[in-house]
BADRENTI-778253 format. One record per residue (C-alpha): residue number from 0; residue in one letter; x, y, z. Coordinates in steps of 0.02 Angstrom, whole numbers, plus 32768, in hexadecimal, padded with zeros to 4 digits. Each point is the difference from the previous one (the first is absolute). Layout:
num->NUM	residu->A	u->X	v->Y	w->Z
...
This chain:
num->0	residu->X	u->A065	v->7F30	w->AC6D
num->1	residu->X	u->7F95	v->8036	w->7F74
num->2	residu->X	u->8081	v->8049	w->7F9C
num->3	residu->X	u->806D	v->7F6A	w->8029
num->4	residu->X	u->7F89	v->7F8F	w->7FAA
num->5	residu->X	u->7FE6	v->8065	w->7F7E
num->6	residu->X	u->80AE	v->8008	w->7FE2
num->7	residu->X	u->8004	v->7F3F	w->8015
num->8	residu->X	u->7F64	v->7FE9	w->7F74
num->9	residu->X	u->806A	v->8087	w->7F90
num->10	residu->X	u->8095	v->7F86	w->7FF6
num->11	residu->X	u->7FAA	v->7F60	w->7FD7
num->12	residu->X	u->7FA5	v->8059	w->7F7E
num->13	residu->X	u->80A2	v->8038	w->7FC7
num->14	residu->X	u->7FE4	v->80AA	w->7FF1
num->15	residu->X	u->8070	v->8074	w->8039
num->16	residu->X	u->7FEB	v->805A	w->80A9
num->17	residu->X	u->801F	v->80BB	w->8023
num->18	residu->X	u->7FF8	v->8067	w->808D
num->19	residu->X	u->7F5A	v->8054	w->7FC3
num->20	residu->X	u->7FC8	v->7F67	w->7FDC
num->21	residu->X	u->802B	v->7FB6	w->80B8
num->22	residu->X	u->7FCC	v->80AE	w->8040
num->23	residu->X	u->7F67	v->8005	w->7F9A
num->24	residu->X	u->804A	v->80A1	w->7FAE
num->25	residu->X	u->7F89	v->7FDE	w->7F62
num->26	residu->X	u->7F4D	v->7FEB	w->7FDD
num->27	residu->X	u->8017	v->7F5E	w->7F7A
num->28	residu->X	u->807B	v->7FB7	w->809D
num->29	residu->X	u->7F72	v->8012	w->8078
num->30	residu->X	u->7F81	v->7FB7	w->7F90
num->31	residu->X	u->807C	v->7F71	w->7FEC
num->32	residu->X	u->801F	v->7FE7	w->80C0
num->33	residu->X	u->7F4B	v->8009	w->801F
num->34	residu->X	u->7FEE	v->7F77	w->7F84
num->35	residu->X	u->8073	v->7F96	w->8041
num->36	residu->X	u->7FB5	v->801F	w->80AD
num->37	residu->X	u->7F6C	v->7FC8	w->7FBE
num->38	residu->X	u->8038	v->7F55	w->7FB9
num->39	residu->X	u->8069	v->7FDE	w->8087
num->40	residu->X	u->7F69	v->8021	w->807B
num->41	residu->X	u->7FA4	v->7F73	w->7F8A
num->42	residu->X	u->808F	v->7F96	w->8000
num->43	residu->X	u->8003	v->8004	w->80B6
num->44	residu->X	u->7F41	v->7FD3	w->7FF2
num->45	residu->X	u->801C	v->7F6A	w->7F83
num->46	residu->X	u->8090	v->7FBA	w->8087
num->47	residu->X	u->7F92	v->8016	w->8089
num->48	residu->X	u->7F80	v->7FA8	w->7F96
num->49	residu->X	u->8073	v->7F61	w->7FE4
num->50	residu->X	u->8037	v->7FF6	w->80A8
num->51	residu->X	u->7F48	v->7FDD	w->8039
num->52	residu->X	u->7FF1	v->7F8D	w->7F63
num->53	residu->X	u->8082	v->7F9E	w->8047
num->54	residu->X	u->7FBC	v->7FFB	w->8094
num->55	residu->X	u->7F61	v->7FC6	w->7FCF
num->56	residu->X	u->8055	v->7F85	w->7F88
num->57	residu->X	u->806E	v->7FB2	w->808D
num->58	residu->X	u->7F4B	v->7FFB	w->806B
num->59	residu->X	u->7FA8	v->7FB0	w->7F6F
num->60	residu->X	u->8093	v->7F79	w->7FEE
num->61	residu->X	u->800D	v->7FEB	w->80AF
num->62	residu->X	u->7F44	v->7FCF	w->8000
num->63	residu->X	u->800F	v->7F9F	w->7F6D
num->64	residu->X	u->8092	v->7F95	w->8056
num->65	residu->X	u->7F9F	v->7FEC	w->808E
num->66	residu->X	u->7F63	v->7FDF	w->7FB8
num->67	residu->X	u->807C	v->7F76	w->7F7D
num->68	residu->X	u->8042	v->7FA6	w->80A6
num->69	residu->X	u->7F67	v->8006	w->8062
num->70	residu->X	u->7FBA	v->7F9B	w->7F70
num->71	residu->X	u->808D	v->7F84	w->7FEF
num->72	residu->X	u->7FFD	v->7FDA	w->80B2
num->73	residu->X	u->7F4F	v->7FF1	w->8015
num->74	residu->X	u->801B	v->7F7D	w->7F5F
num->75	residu->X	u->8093	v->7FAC	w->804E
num->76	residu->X	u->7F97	v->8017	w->80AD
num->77	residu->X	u->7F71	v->7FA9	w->7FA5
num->78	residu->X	u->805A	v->7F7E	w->7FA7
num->79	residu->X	u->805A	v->7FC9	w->80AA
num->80	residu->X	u->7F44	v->7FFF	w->8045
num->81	residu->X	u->7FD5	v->7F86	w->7F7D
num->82	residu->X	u->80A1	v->7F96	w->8011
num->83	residu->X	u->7FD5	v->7FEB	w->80BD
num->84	residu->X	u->7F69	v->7FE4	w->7FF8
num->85	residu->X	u->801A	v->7F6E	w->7F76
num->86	residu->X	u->809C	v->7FC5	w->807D
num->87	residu->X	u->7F71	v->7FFA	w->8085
num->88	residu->X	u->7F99	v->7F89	w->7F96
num->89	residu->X	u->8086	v->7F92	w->7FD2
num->90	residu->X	u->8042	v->7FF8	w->80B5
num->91	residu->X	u->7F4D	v->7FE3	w->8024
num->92	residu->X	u->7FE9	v->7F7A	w->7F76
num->93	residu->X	u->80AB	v->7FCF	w->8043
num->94	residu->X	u->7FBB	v->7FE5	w->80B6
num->95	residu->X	u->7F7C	v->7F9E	w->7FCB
num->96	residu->X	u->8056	v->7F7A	w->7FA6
num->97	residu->X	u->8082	v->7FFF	w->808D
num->98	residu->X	u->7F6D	v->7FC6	w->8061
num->99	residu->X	u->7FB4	v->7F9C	w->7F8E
num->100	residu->X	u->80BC	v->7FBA	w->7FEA
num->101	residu->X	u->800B	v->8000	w->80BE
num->102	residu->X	u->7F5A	v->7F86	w->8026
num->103	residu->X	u->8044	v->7F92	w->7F64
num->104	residu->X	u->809D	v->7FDB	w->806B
num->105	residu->X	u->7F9B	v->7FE4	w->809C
num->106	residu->X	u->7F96	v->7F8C	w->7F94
num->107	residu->X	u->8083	v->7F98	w->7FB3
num->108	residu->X	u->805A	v->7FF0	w->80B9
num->109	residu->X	u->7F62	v->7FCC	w->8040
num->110	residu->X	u->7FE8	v->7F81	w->7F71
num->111	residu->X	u->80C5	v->7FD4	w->801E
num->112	residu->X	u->7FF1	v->7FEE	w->80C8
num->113	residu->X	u->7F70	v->7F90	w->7FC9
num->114	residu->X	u->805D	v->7F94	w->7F9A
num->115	residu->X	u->809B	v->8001	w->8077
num->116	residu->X	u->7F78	v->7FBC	w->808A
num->117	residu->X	u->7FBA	v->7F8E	w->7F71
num->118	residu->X	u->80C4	v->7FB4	w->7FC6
num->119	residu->X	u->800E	v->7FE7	w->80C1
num->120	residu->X	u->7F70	v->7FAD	w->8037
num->121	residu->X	u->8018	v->7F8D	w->7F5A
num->122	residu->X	u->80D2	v->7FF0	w->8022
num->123	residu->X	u->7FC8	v->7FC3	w->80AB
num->124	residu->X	u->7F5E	v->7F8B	w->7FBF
num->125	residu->X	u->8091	v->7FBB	w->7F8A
num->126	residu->X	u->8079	v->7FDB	w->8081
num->127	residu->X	u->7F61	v->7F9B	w->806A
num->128	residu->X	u->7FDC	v->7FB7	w->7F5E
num->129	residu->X	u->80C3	v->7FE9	w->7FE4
num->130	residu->X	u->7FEF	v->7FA3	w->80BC
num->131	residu->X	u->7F58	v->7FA3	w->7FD6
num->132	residu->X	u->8058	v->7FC2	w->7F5C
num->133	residu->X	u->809E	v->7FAE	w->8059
num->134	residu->X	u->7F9F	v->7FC1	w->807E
num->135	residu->X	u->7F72	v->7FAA	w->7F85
num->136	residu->X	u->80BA	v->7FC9	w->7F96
num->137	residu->X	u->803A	v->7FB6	w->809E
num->138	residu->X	u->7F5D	v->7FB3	w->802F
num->139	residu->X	u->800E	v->7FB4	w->7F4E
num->140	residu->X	u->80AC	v->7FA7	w->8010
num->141	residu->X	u->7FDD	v->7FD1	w->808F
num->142	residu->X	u->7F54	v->7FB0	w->7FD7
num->143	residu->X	u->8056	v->7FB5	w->7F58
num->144	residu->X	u->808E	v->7FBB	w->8057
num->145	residu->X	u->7F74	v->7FA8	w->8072
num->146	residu->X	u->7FB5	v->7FD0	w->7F6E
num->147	residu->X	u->8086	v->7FC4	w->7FB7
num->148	residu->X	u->8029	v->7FAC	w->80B8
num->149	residu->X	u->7F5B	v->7FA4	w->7FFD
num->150	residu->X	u->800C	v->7FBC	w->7F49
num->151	residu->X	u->809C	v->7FBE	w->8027
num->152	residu->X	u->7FD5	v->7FA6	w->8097
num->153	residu->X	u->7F64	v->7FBD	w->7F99
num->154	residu->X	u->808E	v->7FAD	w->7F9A
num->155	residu->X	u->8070	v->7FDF	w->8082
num->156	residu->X	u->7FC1	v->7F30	w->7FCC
num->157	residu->X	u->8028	v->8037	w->7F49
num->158	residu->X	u->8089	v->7FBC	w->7F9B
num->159	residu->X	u->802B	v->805D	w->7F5C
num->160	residu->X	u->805A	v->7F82	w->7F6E
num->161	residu->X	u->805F	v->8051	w->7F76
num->162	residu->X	u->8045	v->7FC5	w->7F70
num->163	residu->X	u->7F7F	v->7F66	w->7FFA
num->164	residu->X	u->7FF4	v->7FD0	w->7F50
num->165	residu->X	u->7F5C	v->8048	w->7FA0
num->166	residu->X	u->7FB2	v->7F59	w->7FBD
num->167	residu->X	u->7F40	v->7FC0	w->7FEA
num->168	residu->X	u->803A	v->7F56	w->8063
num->169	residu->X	u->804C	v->806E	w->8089
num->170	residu->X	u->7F8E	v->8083	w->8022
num->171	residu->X	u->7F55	v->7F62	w->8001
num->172	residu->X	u->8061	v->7FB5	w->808D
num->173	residu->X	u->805B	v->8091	w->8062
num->174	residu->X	u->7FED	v->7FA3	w->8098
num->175	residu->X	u->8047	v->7F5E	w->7FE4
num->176	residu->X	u->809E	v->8054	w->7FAE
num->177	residu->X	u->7FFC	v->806B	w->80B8
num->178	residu->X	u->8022	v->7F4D	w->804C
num->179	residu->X	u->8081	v->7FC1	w->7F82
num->180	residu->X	u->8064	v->809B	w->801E
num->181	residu->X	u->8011	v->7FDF	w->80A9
num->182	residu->X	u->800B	v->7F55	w->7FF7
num->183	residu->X	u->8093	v->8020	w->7F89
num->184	residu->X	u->8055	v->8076	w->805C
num->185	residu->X	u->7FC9	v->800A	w->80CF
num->186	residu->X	u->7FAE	v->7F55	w->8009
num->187	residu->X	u->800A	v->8006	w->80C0
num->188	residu->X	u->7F9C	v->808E	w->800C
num->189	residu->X	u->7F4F	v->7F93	w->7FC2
num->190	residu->X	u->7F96	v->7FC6	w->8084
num->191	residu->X	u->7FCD	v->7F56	w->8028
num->192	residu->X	u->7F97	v->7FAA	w->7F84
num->193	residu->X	u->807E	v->805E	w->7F5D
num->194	residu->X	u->7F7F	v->8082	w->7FE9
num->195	residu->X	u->800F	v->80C6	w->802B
num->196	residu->X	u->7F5D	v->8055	w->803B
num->197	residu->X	u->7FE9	v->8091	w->7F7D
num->198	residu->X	u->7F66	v->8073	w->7FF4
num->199	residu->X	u->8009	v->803D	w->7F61
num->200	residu->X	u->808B	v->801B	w->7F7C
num->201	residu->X	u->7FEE	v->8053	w->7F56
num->202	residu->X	u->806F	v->8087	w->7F89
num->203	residu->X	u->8009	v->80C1	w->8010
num->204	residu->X	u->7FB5	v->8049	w->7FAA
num->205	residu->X	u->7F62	v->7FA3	w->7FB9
num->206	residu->X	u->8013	v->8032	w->7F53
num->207	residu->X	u->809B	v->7FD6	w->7F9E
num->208	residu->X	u->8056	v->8084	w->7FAB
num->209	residu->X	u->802E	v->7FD5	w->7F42
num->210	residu->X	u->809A	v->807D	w->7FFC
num->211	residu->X	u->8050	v->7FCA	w->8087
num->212	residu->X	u->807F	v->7F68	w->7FFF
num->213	residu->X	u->8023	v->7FED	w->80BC
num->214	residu->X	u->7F7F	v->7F7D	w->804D
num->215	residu->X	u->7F77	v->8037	w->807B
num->216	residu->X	u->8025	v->7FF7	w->80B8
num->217	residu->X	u->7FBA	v->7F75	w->8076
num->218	residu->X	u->7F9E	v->803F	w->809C
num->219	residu->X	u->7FE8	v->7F59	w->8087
num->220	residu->X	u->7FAC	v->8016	w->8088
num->221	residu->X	u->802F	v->7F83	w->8099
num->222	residu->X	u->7F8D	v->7FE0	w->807F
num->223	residu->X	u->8084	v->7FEC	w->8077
num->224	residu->X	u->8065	v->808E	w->802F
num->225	residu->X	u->809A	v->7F84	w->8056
num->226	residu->X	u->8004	v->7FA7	w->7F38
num->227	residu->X	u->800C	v->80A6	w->7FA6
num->228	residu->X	u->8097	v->8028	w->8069
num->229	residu->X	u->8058	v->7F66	w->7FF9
num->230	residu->X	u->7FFA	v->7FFF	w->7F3F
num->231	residu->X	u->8023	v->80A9	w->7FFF
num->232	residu->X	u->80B4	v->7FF3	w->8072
num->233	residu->X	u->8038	v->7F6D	w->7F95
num->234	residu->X	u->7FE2	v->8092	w->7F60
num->235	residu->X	u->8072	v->8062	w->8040
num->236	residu->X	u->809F	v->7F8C	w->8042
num->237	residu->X	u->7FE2	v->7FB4	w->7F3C
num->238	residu->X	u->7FC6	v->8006	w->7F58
num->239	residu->X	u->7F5B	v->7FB8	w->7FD9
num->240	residu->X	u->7FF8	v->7F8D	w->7F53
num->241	residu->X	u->7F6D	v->7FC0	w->7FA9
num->242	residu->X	u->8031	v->7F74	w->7F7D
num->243	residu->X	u->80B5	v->8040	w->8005
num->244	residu->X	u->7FB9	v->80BB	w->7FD7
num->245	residu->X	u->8024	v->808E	w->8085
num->246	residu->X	u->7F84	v->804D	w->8059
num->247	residu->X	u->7FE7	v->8077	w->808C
num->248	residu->X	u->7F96	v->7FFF	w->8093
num->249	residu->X	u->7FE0	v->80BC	w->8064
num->250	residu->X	u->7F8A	v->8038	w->806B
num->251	residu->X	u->7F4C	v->802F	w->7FB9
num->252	residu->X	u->8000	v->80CC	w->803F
num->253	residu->X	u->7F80	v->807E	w->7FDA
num->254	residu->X	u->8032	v->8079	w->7F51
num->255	residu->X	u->803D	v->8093	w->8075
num->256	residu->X	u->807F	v->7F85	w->8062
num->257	residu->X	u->8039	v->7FAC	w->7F67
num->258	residu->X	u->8025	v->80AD	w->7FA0
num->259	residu->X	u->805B	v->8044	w->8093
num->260	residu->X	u->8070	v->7F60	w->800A
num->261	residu->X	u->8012	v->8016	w->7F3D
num->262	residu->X	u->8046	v->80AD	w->8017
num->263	residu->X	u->8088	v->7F9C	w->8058
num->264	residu->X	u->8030	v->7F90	w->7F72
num->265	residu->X	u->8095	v->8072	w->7FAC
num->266	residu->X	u->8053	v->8026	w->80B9
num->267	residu->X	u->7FE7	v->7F39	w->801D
num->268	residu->X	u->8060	v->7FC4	w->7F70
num->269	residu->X	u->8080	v->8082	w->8010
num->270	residu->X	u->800E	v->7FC3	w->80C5
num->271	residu->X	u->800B	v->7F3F	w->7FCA
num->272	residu->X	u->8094	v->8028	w->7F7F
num->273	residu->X	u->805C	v->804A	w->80A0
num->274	residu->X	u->7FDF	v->7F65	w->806D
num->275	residu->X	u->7F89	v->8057	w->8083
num->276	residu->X	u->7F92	v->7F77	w->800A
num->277	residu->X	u->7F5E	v->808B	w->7FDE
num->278	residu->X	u->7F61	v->7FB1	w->804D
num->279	residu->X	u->7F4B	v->804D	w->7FCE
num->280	residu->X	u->7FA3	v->7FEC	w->80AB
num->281	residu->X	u->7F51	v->801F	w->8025
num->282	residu->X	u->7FB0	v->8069	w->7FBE
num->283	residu->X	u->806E	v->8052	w->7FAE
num->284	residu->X	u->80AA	v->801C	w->8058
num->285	residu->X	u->80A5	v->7FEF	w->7FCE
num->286	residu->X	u->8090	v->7FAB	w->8055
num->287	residu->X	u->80A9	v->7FED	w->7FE3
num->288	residu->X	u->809A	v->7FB5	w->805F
num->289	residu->X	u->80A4	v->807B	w->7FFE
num->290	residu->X	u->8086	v->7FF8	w->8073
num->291	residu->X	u->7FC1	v->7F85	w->8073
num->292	residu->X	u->7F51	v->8060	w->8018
num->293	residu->X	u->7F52	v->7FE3	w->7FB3
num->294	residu->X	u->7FCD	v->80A2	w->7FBC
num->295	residu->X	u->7F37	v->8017	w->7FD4
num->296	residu->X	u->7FC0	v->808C	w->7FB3
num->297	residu->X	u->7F4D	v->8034	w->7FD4
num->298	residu->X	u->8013	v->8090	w->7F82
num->299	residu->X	u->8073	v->8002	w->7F6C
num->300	residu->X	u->8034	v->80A8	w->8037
num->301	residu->X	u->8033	v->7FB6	w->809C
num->302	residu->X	u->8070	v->7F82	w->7FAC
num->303	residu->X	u->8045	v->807A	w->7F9C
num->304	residu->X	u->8036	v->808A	w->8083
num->305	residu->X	u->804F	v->7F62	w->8060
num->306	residu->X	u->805F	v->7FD6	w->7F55
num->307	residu->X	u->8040	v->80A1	w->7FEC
num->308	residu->X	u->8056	v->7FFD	w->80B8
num->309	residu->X	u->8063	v->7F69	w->7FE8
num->310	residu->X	u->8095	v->800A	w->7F7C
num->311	residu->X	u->7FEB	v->7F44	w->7FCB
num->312	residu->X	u->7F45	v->801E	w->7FAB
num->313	residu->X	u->8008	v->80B3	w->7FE5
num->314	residu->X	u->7FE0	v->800F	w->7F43
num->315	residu->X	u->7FC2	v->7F5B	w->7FE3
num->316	residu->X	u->7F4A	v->800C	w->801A
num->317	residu->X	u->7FE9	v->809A	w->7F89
num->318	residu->X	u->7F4B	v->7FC4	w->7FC3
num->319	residu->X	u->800A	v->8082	w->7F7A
num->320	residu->X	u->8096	v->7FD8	w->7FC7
num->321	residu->X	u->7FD2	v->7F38	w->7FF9
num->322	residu->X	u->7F5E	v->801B	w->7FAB
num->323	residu->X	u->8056	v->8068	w->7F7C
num->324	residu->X	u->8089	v->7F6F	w->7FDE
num->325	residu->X	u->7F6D	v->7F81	w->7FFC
num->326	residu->X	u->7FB3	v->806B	w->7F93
């Protein structure tokens, strides 16, 4: 094996190789293979040498790596720590204004059930009120049409003149022209004696009005009921005439009874034009004759839903529309 390698370390050298020197058959080839020997001995030494400095290398980088990951991950490790924990506080922080969020809600639908039970409890004092309200409304009409009841029957022995010229010599001696009317045009009405028994007369109202044209209104009050009446009947069968001028005699009603018959005054004309012989009947009711009935109606409504019904005065007592055309 010796030789072999010797013979081996001859070639690379390049020298050439002989039996004596394979064979050791000189002194310089010996010195030579011993040489060789040697080096390759040290050569042997120096691989041996590298192998273990390899090995120690691939310890030392193993350690290295390890020691290079353990770090990482115990940064990564620590870092994770801190996220938590910080995810922990803001849950926590979270938590707490949940809660605080929470009795907020509770609060407010507290507060809201409150003011639920608060809306009720005032819907239903609004619908007593509501109640109290109509009734105290219908206690009111009632108590003004009573009212009104009462003032009329304290002028139920009233007699209310219109159209009575406005002069100095008339209105000094209201009285005496009371008896000339009649005389002139119901003389059979005046009791024995020529006179008629009156109270009081005077104009409405007290105090003349410079801007108006029409004359004041007469008021007489009878002190017989049965005279009032008489004179009153013959008003309405004719026209009453003082000197040749026209004038009207009416009942003297309370301001609520003679505005509700006023509301009447369009439908009445519009009534006469059709030949419906329209009455205005105490205190303030309508009648009318059509097709061989008498008709009465209290409300204007009441007229005018009849009106509608029947295709002869359907359209023809449109108040509106009259107004407008007056207009």
């Amino acid at each position: 094996m010796a030789h072999m390698a010797q013979n081996q370390a001859s070639r690379k050298k390049g020298k050439k190789v002989t039996i004596e020197n394979f064979y050791g058959g000189s002194t310089q080839g010996k010195e030579e293979n011993e040489e060789e020997i040697q080096k390759n001995s040290e050569h042997a030494s120096q691989n041996g040498n590298y192998q273990q400095a390899l090995e120690d290398l691939k310890l030392e980088l193993i350690q290295k790596m390890e020691t290079f990951w353990k770090e990482k991950w115990e940064k990564e490790i620590s870092c994770l720590t801190d996220k938590t924990a910080q995810l922990e506080k803001e849950l926590e922080a979270s938590n707490r204004r949940a809660d605080k969020a929470e009795k907020q809600i509770q609060s407010l639908m507290t507060r809201i059930k409150h003011l639920e039970e608060s809306e009720m409890i005032k819907q239903q004092e609004s619908i007593k009120q509501t109640q109290i309200i109509n009734e105290l409304e219908e206690n009111r009409k009632y108590l003004t049409e009573k009212v009104t009841d009462l003032e009329n029957r304290g002028r139920r022995e009233n007699l209310r003149i219109i159209g009575l010229p406005e002069k100095p010599e008339v209105n000094n001696k209201l009285d005496i022209i009371l008896e000339e009317i009649i005389k002139e045009n119901c003389p059979h009405v005046l009791e024995q004696g020529g006179k008629i028994e009156i109270e009081r007369i005077h104009r409405t109202p007290s105090i003349l009005n410079p801007q108006k044209t029409k004359p004041r209104n007469v008021i007489a009050k009878f002190k017989s009921f049965q005279v009032k009446e008489k004179i009153l009947q013959e008003a309405k069968k004719k026209s009453f005439r003082y000197k040749g001028a026209p004038i009207r005699i009416t009942h003297d009603l309370a301001a609520n009874t003679l505005r509700d018959r006023k509301a009447w005054n369009t439908i009445f004309r519009k009534a006469r034009e059709l030949g419906l012989q329209p009455r205005i009947n105490y205190p303030a009711k309508l009648t009318i004759y059509f097709q061989g009935k008498v008709w009465a109606f209290n409300k204007i409504e009441d007229f005018q839903a009849f009106a509608k019904k029947r295709p002869e005065l359907c359209g023809k007592f449109d108040i509106q529309a009259q107004k407008a055309r007056e207009t």
